[in-house]
Each structure stands twice: as C-alpha cells, then as structure tokens.
VOZA-828181 format. One line per field, with one value per atom (N, C-alpha, C): residue number from 1; residue in one letter; atom name; x, y, z. Coordinates in nm, 2 decimals, padded with zeros to 4 digits, m for minus. Example, Ala and Ser with C-alpha at 12.3 -4.5 7.8 and 13.67 -1.06 7.14 Angstrom:
<rs>
pos <- (1 | 1 | 1 | 2 | 2 | 2)
code <- (A | A | A | S | S | S)
site <- (N | CA | C | N | CA | C)
px <- (01.32 | 01.23 | 01.32 | 01.28 | 01.37 | 01.29)
py <- (m00.57 | m00.45 | m00.33 | m00.22 | m00.11 | 00.00)
pz <- (00.78 | 00.78 | 00.78 | 00.71 | 00.71 | 00.79)
</rs>
This chain:
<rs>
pos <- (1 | 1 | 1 | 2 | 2 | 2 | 3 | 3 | 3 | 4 | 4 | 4 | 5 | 5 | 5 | 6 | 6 | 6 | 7 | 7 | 7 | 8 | 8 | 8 | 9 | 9 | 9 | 10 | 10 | 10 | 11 | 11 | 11 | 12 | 12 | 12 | 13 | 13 | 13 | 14 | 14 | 14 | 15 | 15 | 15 | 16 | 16 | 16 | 17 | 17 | 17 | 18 | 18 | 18 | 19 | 19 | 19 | 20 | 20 | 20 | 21 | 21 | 21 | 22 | 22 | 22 | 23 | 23 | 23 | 24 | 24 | 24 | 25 | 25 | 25 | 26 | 26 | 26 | 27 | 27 | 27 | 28 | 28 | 28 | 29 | 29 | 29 | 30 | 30 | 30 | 31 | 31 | 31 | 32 | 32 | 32 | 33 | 33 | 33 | 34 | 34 | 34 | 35 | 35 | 35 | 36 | 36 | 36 | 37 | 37 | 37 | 38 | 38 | 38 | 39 | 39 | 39 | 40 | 40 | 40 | 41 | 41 | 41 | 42 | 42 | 42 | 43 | 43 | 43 | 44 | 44 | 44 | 45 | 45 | 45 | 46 | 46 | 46 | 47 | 47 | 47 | 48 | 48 | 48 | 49 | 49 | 49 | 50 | 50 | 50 | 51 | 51 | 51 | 52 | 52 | 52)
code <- (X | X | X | X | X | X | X | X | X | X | X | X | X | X | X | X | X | X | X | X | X | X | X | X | X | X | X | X | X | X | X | X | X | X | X | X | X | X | X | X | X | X | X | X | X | X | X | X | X | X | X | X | X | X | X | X | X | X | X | X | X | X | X | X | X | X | X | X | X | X | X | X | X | X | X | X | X | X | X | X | X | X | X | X | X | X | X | X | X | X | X | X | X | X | X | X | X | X | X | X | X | X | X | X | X | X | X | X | X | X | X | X | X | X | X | X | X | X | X | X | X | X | X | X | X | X | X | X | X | X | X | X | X | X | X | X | X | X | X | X | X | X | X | X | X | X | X | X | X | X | X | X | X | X | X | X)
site <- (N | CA | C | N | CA | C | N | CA | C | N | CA | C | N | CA | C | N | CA | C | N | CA | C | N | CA | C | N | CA | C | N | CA | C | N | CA | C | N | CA | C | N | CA | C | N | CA | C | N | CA | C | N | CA | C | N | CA | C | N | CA | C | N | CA | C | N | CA | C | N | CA | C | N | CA | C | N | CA | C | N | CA | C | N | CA | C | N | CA | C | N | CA | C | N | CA | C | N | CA | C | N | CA | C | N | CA | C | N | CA | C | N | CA | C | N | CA | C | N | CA | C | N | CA | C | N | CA | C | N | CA | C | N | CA | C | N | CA | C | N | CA | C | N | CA | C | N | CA | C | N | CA | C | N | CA | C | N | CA | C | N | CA | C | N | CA | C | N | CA | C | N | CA | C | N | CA | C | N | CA | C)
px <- (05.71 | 05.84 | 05.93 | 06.03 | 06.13 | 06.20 | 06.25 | 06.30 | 06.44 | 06.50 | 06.63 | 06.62 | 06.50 | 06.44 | 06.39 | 06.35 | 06.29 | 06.43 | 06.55 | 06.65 | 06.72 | 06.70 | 06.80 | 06.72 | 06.59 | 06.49 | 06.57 | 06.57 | 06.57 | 06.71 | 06.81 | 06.95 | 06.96 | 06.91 | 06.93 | 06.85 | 06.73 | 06.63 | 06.76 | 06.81 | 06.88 | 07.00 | 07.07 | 07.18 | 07.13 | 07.03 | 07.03 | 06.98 | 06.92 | 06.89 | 07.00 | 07.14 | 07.22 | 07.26 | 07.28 | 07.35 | 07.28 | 07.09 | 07.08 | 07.05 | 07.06 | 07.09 | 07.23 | 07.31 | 07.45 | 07.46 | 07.40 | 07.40 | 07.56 | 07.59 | 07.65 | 07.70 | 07.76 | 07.75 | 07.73 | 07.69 | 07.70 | 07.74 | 07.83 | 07.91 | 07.75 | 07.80 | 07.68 | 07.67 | 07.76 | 07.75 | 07.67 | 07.69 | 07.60 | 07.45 | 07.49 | 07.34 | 07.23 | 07.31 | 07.25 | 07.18 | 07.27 | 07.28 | 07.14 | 07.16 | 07.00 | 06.89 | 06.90 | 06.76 | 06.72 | 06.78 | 06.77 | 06.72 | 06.78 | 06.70 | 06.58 | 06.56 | 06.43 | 06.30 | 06.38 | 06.25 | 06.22 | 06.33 | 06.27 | 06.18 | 06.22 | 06.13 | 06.01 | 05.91 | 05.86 | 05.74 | 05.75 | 05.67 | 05.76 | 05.88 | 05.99 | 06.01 | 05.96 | 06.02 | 06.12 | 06.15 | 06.30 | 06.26 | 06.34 | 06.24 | 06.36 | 06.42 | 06.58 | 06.53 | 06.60 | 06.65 | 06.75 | 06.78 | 06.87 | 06.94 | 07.11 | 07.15 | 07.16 | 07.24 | 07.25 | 07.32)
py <- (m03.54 | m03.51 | m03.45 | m03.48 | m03.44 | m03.29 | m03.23 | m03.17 | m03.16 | m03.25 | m03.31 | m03.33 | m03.38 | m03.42 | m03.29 | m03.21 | m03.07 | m03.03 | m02.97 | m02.91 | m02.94 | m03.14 | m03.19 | m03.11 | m03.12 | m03.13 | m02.95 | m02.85 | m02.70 | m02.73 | m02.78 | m02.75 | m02.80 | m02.91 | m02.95 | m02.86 | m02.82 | m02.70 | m02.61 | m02.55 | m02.42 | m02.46 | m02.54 | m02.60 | m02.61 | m02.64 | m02.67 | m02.51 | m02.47 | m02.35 | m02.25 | m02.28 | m02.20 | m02.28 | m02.39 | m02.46 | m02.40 | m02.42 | m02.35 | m02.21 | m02.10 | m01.97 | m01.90 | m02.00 | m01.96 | m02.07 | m02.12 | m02.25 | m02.32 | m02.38 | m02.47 | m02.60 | m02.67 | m02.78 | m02.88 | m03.00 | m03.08 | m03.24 | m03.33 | m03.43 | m03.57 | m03.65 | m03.78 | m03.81 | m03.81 | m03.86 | m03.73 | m03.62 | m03.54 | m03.50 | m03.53 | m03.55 | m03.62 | m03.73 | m03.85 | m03.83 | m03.78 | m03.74 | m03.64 | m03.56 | m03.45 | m03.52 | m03.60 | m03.67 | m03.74 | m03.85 | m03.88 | m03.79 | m03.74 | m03.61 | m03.53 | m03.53 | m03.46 | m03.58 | m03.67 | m03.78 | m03.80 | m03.76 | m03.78 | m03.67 | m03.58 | m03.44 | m03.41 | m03.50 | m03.42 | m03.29 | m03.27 | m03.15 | m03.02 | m03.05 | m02.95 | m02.84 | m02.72 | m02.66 | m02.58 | m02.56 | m02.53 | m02.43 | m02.27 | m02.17 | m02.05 | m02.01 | m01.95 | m01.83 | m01.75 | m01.64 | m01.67 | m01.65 | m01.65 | m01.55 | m01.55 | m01.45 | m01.37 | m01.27 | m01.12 | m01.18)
pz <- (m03.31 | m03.36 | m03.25 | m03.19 | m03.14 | m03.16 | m03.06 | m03.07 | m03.19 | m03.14 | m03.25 | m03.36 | m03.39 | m03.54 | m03.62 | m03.52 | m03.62 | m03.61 | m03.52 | m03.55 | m03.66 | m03.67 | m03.80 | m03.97 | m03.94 | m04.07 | m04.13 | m03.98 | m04.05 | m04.07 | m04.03 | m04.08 | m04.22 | m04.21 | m04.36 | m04.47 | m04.46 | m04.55 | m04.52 | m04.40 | m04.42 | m04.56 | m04.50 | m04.60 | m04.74 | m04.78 | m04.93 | m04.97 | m04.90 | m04.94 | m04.96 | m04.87 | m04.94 | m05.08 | m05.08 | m05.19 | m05.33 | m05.25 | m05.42 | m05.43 | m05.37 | m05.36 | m05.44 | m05.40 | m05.44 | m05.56 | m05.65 | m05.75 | m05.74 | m05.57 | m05.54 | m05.56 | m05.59 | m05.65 | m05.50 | m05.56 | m05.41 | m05.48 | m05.39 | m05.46 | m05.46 | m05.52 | m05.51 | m05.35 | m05.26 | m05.13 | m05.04 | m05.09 | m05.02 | m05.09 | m05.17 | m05.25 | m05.20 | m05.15 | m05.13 | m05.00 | m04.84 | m04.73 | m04.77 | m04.86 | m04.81 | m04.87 | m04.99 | m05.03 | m04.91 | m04.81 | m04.71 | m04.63 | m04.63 | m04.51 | m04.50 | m04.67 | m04.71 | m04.70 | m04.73 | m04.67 | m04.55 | m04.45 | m04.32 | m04.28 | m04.37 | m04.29 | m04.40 | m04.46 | m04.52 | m04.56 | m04.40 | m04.38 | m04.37 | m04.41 | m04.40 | m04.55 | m04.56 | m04.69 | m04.73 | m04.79 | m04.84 | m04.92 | m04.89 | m04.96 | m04.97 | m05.05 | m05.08 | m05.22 | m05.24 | m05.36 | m05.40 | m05.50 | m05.56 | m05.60 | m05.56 | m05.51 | m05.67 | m05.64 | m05.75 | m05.83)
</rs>
C-alpha cells in the first residue's frame, strides 16, 4: 500500500469519525464517497466518542 493510499484511508476514518462524534449528518453523495472509501481501505478502523 502506498503512501497516498494510507494518507487517503486515515483522512477518510478521521472524517467519519468526526461526523459520528458530533451525530453529523452526511448528504447521499457523501455517503456514498466514504462507503467507497471504506472499501478501499479495509484494514482501516474508525474509532471516535461521542461528544458531551
């Protein structure tokens, strides 16, 4: 795996992990963009609190 490819995999884990920290909404086209993305990385975890 590439350098660029792990950078993409953690931005995207970082990104959802605010979305669901903060219970974010996200539109169908960006929905779509991180399912995509979680498939490409699937050694990638996504690991967040939930804020106060």
């Amino acid at each position: 795996m590439s350098l660029s490819h792990e950078v993409h995999c953690q931005h995207a884990a970082e990104w959802t992990a605010t979305k669901l920290r903060w219970d974010l909404a996200a539109d169908p086209a960006e929905q779509d963009a991180l399912l995509q993305l979680a498939a490409a990385c699937p050694g990638t975890t996504v690991t967040y609190e939930a804020a106060p």
